[in-house]
C-alpha positions as CSV (number, residue, x, y, z in Angstrom):
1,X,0.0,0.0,0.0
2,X,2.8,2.3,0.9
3,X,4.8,1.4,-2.2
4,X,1.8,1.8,-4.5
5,X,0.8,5.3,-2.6
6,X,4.5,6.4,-3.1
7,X,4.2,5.9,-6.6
8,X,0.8,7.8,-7.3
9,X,2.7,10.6,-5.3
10,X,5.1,10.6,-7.6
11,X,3.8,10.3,-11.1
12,X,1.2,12.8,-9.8
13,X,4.1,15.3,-9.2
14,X,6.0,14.7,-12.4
15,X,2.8,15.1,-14.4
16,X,2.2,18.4,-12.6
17,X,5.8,19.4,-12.8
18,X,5.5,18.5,-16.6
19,X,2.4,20.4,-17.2
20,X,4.0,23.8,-15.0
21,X,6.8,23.6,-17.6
22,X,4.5,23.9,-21.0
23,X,2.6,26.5,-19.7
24,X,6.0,28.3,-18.7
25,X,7.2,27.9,-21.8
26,X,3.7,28.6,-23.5
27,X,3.6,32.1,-21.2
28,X,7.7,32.3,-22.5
29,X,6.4,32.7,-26.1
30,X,4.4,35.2,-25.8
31,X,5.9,37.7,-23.8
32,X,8.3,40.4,-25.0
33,X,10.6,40.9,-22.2
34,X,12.8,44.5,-21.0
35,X,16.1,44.4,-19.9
36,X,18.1,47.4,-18.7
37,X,21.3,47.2,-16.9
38,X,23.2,50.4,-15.5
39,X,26.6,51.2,-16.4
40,X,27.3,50.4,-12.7
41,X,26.2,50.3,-8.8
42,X,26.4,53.6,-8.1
43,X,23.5,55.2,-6.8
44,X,23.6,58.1,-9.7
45,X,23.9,54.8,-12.3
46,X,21.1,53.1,-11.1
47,X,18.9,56.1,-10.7
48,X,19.7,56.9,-14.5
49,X,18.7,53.3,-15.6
50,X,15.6,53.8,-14.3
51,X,15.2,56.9,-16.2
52,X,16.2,55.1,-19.5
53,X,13.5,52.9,-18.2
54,X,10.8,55.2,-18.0
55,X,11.9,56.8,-21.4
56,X,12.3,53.4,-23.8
57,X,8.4,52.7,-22.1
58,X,7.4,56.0,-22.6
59,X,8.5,56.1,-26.1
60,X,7.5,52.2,-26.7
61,X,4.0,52.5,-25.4
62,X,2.2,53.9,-28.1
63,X,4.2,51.7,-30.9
64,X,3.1,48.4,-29.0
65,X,-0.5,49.7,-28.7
66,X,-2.2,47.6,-31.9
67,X,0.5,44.4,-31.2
68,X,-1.7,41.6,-30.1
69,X,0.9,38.9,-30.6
70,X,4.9,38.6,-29.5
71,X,5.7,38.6,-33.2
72,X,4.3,41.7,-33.8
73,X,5.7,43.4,-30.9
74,X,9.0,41.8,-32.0
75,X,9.0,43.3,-35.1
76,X,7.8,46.6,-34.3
77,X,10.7,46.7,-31.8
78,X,13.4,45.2,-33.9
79,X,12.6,48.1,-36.3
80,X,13.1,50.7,-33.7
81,X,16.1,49.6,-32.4
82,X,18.1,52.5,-33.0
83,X,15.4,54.6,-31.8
84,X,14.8,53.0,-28.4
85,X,18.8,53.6,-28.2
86,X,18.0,57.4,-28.7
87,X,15.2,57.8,-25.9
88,X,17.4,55.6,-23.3
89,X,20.0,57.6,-23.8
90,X,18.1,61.0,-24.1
91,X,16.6,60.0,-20.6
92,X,19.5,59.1,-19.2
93,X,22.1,61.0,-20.5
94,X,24.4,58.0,-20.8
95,X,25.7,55.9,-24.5
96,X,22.7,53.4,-24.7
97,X,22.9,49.9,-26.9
98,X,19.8,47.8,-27.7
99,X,19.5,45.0,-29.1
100,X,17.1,41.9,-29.2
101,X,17.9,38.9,-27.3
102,X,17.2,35.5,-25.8
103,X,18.2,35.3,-22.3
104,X,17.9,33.0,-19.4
105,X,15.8,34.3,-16.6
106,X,14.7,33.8,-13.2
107,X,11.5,33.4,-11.3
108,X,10.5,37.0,-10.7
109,X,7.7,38.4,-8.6
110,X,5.8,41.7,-9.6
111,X,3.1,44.0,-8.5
112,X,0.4,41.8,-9.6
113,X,2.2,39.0,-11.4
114,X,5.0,36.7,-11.8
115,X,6.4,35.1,-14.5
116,X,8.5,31.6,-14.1
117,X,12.3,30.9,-14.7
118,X,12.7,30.6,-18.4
119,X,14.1,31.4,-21.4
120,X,12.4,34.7,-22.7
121,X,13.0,37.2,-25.5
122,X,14.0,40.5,-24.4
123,X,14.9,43.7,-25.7
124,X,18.3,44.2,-23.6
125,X,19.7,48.0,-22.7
126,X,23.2,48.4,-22.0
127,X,23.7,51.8,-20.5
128,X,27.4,52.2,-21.0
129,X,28.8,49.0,-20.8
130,X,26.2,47.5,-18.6
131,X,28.2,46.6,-15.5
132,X,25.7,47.6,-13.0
133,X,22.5,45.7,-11.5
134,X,19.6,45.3,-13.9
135,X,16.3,45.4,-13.9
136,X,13.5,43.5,-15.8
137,X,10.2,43.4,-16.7
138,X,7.5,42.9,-19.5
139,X,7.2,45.7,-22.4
140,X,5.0,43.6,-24.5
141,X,2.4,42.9,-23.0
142,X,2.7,45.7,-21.1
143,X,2.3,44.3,-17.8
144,X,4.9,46.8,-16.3
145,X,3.5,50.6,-17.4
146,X,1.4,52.6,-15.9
147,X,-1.7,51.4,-17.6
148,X,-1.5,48.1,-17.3
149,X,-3.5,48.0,-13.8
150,X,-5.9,49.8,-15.7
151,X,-6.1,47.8,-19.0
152,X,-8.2,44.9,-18.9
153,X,-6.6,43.5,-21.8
154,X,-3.0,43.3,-20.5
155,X,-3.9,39.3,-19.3
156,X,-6.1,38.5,-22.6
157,X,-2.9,37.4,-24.8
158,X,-2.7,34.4,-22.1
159,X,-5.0,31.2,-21.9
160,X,-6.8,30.3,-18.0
161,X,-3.7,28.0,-17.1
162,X,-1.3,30.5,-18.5
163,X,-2.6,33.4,-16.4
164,X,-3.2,31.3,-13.2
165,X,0.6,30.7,-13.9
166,X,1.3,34.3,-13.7
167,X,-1.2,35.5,-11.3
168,X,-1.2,32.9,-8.8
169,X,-5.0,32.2,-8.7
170,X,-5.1,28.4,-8.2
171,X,-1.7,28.3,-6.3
172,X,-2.7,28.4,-2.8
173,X,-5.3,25.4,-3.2
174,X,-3.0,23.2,-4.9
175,X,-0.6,23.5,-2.2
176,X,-2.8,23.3,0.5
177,X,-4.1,20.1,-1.3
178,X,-0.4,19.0,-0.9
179,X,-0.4,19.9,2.7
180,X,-3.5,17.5,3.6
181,X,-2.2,14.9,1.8
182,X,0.9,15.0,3.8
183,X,-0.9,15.0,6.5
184,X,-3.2,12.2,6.0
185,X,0.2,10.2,5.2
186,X,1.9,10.8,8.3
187,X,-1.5,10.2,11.2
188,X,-1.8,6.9,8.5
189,X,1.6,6.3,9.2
190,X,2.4,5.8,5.8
């Protein structure tokens, strides 16, 4: 009984750890993210990487506007690059390069959201050099502006599982589902 209730644990968890993956990388695909990294740790350097910040999503916001898919977005921004290089380094006052990349990143929490450890695409600034701490987010969609609390459309590019994923909703049950089981293993002595 223990053996057999050990291995419905199991294949229970690698078919939930299977399915957590797809919809990561389903939620990976359609997601444009932004990547700014200061020239270095100061605390003038990091104040002016936000500033490119606010000025590459000020600037970006209405181009990304119509986009509805990450393609679109991609291409909008892959046409801009020299652009978005201009208005980070306008707001910043600091050499700026952009370019489009795929890059490894980790789980992050948001106002809001999260998004899982993955690969992503991102449109990466390098404020002179880049040596300094980054930070991240989402330009398309635009889940890190000022309107996306506001837009009710900044989820509808993701399916139910895809925006539990990122939201949480769903989360605390499952685990707490975990927890009883746990427990009903260990007063079974199991």
């Amino acid at each position: 009984m223990k053996k057999l209730l050990a291995f419905i644990l199991t294949l229970a968890a690698v078919l939930s750890t299977a399915r957590l993956e797809n919809t990561a990388a389903a939620v990976s695909g359609k997601v444009l993210r932004l990547h700014v990294l200061a020239a270095s740790d100061s605390e003038e350097d990091q104040a002016l990487k936000l500033r490119a910040r606010d000025g590459v999503l000020e600037y970006l916001e209405p181009l990304l506007a119509d986009c509805r898919r990450q393609g679109e977005a991609v291409e909008t921004v892959g046409a801009e690059l020299n652009a978005i290089a201009e208005a980070a380094a306008n707001a910043s006052g600091q050499r700026a390069s952009v370019s489009l990349a795929r890059e490894d990143f980790t789980a992050r929490e948001y106002e809001g959201f999260a998004l899982p450890a993955g690969e992503y695409l991102s449109l990466r600034i390098e404020l002179e050099g880049g040596a300094g701490r980054n930070w991240w987010c989402v330009v398309f969609p635009p889940l890190c502006t000022a309107l996306a609390g506001e837009d009710e459309d900044a989820f509808a590019l993701f399916d139910e599982e895809e925006t539990e994923l990122i939201t949480g909703s769903g989360r605390v049950i499952k685990f707490r589902l975990l927890e009883l089981l746990e427990k009903f293993i260990d007063r079974a002595g199991m």
